[in-house]
N, C-alpha and C positions, 0 to 999 in steps of 0.2 A: 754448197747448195746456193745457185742464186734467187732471190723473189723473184716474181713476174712484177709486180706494183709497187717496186722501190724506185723511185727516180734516179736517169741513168747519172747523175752527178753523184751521188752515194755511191763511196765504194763500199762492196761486198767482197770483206777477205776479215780470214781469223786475226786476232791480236791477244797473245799470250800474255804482255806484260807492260799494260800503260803504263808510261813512265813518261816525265819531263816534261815536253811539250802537248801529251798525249793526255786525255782526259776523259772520264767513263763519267760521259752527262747521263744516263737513264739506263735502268734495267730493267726487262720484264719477261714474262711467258708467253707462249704461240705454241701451244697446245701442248702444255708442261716444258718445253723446251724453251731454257735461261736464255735470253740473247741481251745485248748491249746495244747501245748507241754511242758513239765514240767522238770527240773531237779534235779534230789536231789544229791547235790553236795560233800555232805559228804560222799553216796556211791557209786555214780556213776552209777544212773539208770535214767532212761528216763519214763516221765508216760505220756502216755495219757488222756486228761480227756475233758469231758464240759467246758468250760470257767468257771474258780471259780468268786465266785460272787463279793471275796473282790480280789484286785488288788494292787500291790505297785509302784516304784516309774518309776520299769523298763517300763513297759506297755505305757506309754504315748512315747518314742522312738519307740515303734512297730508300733504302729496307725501312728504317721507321716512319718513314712517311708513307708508306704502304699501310700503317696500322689502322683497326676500325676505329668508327666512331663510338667515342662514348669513352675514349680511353687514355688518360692524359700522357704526353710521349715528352722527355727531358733529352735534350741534344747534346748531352753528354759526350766530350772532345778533350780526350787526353788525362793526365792523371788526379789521381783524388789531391787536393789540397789542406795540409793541414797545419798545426802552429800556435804559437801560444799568441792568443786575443783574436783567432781567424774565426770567424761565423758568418753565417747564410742570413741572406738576409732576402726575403719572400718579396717581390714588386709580381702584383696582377695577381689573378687571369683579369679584376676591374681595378682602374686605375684613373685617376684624373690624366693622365701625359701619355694613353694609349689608348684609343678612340675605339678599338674591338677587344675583340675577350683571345688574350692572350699574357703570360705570365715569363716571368726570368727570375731564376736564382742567383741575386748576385753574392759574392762571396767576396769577402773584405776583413780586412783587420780595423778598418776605420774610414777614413776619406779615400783610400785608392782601392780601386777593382781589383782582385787579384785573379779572379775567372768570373765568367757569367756561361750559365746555363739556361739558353731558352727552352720554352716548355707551350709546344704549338698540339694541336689536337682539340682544342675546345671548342671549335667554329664546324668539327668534322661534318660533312653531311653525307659522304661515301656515294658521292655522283655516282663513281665509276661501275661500282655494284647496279648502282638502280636502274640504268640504263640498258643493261644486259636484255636483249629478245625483244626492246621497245623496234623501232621505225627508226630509222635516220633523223628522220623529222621533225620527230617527237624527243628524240632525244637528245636535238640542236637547244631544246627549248630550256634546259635541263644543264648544258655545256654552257651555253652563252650566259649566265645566271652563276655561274661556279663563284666569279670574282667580276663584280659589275663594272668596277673600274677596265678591267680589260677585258669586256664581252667583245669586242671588235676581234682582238687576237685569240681570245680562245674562240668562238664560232668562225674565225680564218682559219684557222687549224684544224678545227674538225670537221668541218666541210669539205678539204684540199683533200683529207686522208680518204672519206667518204667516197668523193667525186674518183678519186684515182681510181677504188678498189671497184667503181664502178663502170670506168672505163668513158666516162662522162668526162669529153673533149671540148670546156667549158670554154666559153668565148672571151677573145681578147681585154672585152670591154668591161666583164666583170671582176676581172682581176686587176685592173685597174683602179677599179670603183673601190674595191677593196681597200688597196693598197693606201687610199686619199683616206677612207676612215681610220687604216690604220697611224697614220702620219697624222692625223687631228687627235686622235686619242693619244699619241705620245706626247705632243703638245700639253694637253688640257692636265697630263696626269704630274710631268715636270713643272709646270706652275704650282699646281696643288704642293710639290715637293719642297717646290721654292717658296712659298708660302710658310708653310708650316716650319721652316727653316727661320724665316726672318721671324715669325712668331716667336719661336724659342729663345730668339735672340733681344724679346724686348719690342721688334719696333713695329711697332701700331698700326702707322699709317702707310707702311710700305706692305706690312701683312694685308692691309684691308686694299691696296691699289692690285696685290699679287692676285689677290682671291677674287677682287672685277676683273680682273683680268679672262683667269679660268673660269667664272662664271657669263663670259662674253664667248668663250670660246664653245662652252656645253649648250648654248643658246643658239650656235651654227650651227652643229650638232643637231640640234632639233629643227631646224630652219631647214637643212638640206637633206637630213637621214629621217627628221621623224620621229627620230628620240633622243635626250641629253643624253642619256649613256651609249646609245648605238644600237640597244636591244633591238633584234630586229633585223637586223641589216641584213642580215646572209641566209639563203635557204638551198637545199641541196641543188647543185648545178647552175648556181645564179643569185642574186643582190634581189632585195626590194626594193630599191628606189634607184630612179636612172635622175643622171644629169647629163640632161640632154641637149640644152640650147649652149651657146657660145658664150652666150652673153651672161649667163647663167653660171658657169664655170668659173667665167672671170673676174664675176660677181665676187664669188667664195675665195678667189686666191687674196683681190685687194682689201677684204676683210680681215684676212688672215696677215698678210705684209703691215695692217696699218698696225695689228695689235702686235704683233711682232719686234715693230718700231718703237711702240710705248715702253712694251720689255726693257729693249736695249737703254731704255732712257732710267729707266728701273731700276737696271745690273747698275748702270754706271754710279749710281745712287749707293748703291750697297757694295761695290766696292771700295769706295770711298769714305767708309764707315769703317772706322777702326775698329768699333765695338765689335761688328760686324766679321771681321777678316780676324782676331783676335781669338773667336770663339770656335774657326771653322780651321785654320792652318796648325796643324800638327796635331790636332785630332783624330782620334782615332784611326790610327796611321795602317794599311793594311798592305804589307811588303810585297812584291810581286811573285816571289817564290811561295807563299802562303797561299795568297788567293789563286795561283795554279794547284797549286797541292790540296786545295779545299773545293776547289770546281765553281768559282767566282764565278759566274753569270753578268751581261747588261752594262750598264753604267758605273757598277761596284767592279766589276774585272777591268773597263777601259780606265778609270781614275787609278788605277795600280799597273799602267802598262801593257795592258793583254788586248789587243785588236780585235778580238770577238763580236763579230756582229751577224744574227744569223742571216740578214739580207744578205752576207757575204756567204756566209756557209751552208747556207740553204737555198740557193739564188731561183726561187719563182719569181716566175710572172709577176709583176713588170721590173723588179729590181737586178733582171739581167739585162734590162736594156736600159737602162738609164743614169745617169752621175751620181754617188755616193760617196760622201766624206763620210769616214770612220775616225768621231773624236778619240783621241787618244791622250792621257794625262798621267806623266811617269811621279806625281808629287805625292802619290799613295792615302793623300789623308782626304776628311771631310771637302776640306775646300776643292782637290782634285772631281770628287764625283757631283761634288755643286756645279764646279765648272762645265761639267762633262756635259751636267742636263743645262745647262747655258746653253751652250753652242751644240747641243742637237736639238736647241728648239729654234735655232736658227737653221740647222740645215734640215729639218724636214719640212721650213718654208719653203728649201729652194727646192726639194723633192717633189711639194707639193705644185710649185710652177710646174717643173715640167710633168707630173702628169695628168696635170689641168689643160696643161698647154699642147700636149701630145697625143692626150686617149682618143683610142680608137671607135670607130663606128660601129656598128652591129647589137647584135642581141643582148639583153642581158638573163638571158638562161638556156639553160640544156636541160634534156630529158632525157633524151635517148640515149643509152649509151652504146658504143663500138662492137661492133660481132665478136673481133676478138675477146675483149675483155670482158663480156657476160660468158664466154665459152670457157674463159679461165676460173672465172668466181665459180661457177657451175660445176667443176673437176677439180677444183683445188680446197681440202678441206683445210688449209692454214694460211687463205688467201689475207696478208694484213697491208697496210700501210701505213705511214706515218709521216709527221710534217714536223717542222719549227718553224714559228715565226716569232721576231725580237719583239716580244711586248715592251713595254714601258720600262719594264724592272730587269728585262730581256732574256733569254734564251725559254722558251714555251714550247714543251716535246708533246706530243700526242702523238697515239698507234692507234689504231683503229683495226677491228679481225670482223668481218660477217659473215653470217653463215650463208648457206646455198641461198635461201629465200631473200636474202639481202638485209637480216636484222644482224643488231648487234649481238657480237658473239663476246668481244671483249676490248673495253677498252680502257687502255693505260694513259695518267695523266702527269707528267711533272714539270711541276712550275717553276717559274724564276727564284721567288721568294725563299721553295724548301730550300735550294742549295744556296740561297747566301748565306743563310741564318750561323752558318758556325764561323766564316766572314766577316760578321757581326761582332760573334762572341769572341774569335780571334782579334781583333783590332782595335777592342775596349779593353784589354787587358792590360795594367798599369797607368789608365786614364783616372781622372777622379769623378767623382757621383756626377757633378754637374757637366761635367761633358756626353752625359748619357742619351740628352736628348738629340744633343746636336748629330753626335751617331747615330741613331735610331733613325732619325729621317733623312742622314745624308744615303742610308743604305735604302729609302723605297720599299720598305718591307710592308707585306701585307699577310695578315693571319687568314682571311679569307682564299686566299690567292695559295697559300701552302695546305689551307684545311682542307681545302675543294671537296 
């Protein structure tokens, strides 16, 4: 059965038995009936299919992260561990070394980890229920708020699924417009990473240069959008805010090029610190056969060799017409996904040239949508879509299903962060205590962003 509102780059064909390069990023229902989202990672395509019948390791993080609120959920990965002097030892759900409410069971015989069990649910706020029969509109309000850090990518996401299923033939320019908040929100959130990375490691004054830094960038953010985090930005069929003069645009890129520049002077700083390179190289080593077998996402799958980037597998507006380097880092540990977020916050400067230097002219909204496509939503009682776009943390699935009158019927959400986290717990395993932290933030994780 093919969709009418799948994008024709999605292929729609069954897959019996992911395997290898093949990877089952999301499950969900469309009117009781299991289907998948699939990635084939070697070439960067996206498949739809029926739920295949065999399943691997990733799948069991999909289904508990489906779980309600109120209900604490352990990401329990592989066999029980036991031994003479081995004990659990409780960090969080509150913690000095983890800024929201989230907890790990680490299990040790002493100084070295011999598993960790993260335990996410605490943050739950069950968006996806509460949204059900709201308005699109109303329930952007609701989606963009899920994980503030990346409100840009989650209301790009559930707008694109919206708009599709709407048949709303959105203008060039606001997908554009998109695309520069999303490339600025990548930015602001890899300093933050980087930040809290030289924090851990001691140094002061490089922490306090990393965080003006991101605090320079959330400041343009409100300069050009309106708000430091983005809130705002998107409404169905179209942007709140246009950037419309020339001079205006090229205003926003040589801000972004000057601080970009400071960076590099930054990096060069902090590579040169052994303390620095010491605490991040062979840490928390994550093999590339694992983070395929565990459904690595972002910056955490390219620091271990995996080319995943959904601009590539997902190729909207405008990142099918424009120049794209996919960092790639075969060194598996800390410093590879440090590196990673280096050099993508250098090339979503040069992204951001060209689609400062590129965008097109016209509207920044639709209303109307296509005869065809209200004639389908009208006769199709399982009318859904879905999108990804690479947040920060990267790969962000949203499906969107409305009913005839155009409210929400149903909609499925999974983030970057659920499927790192056994990534996480995988790659700390035989590290000792104090390498925890250097892990913890080289992986971008966020409990808000898996709680939603």
């Amino acid at each position: 059965m093919l969709y009418p509102f799948i994008p024709k780059f999605v292929e729609q064909r069954q897959v019996e038995d992911p395997c290898g390069a093949l990877q089952t990023s999301s499950v969900f229902e469309i009117d009781g009936r299991p289907m998948a989202i699939l990635t084939d990672t070697e070439n960067n395509n996206t498949i739809l299919s029926d739920i295949p019948s065999r399943l691997g390791d990733e799948i069991s993080v999909l289904i508990k992260g489906e779980t309600a609120p109120g209900i604490q959920v352990d990401l329990d990965l592989g066999a029980r561990v036991e031994g003479y002097g081995v004990f659990t030892f409780q960090y969080g759900p509150v913690s000095s070394g983890i800024s929201e409410a989230g907890g790990f069971k680490l299990i040790t015989y002493g100084e070295r980890i011999v598993k960790v069990i993260p335990q996410i649910n605490f943050k739950k706020r069950g968006v996806e229920r509460r949204v059900i029969d709201m308005k699109p509109d109303d329930a952007l309000l609701l989606v963009e708020r899920s994980a503030g850090n990346f409100s840009a990518s989650y209301s790009t996401c559930f707008v694109t699924c919206v708009e599709t299923c709407l048949g709303l033939e959105v203008p060039s320019r606001v997908r554009w417009i998109r695309a520069v908040a999303l490339e600025l929100e990548r930015i602001y959130n890899h300093l933050g990473v980087f930040g809290r990375l030289a924090e851990a490691a001691s140094q002061n004054i490089a922490t306090a240069k990393a965080n003006a830094l991101r605090e320079r960038i959330l400041r343009i953010n409100a300069k050009y959008f309106h708000h430091r985090f983005l809130f705002g930005l998107n409404r169905i069929g179209g942007v709140n805010n246009n950037l419309l003069a020339k001079e205006e645009r090229r205003d926003l890129f040589e801000s972004i090029r000057t601080l970009t520049n400071e960076f590099s002077n930054l990096v060069t700083y902090f590579l040169s610190s052994r303390i620095f390179l010491d605490r991040l190289q062979n840490t928390a080593r994550l093999p590339k056969q694992d983070a395929l077998k565990l459904g690595a996402v972002g910056p955490v799958a390219r620091g271990s060799g995996i080319g995943l980037d959904d601009r590539l597998t997902f190729p909207i507006e405008p990142y099918n017409d424009i120049i794209i380097e996919i960092e790639i880092d075969d060194d598996e540990d800390a410093m590879a996904r440090t590196m990673i977020r280096i050099q993508e916050i250098q090339s979503s400067t040069l992204i951001l040239e060209q689609l400062l230097d590129r965008m097109p002219s016209g509207d920044i909204s639709k209303t109307q949508p296509s005869t065809e496509a209200s004639s389908a939503l009208h006769n199709t009682d399982s009318a859904f879509s879905f999108c990804r776009i690479e947040s920060p943390s990267g790969d962000l699935i949203q499906v969107v299903q409305l009913d005839q009158k155009g409210r929400i019927k149903m909609l499925h959400i999974r983030p970057p962060s659920l499927v790192n986290w056994l990534s996480f717990a995988r790659s700390l395993e035989g590290n000792v205590f104090t390498d925890f932290q250097f892990a913890f933030e080289s992986f971008g994780l966020s409990y808000a962003d898996s709680d939603r």
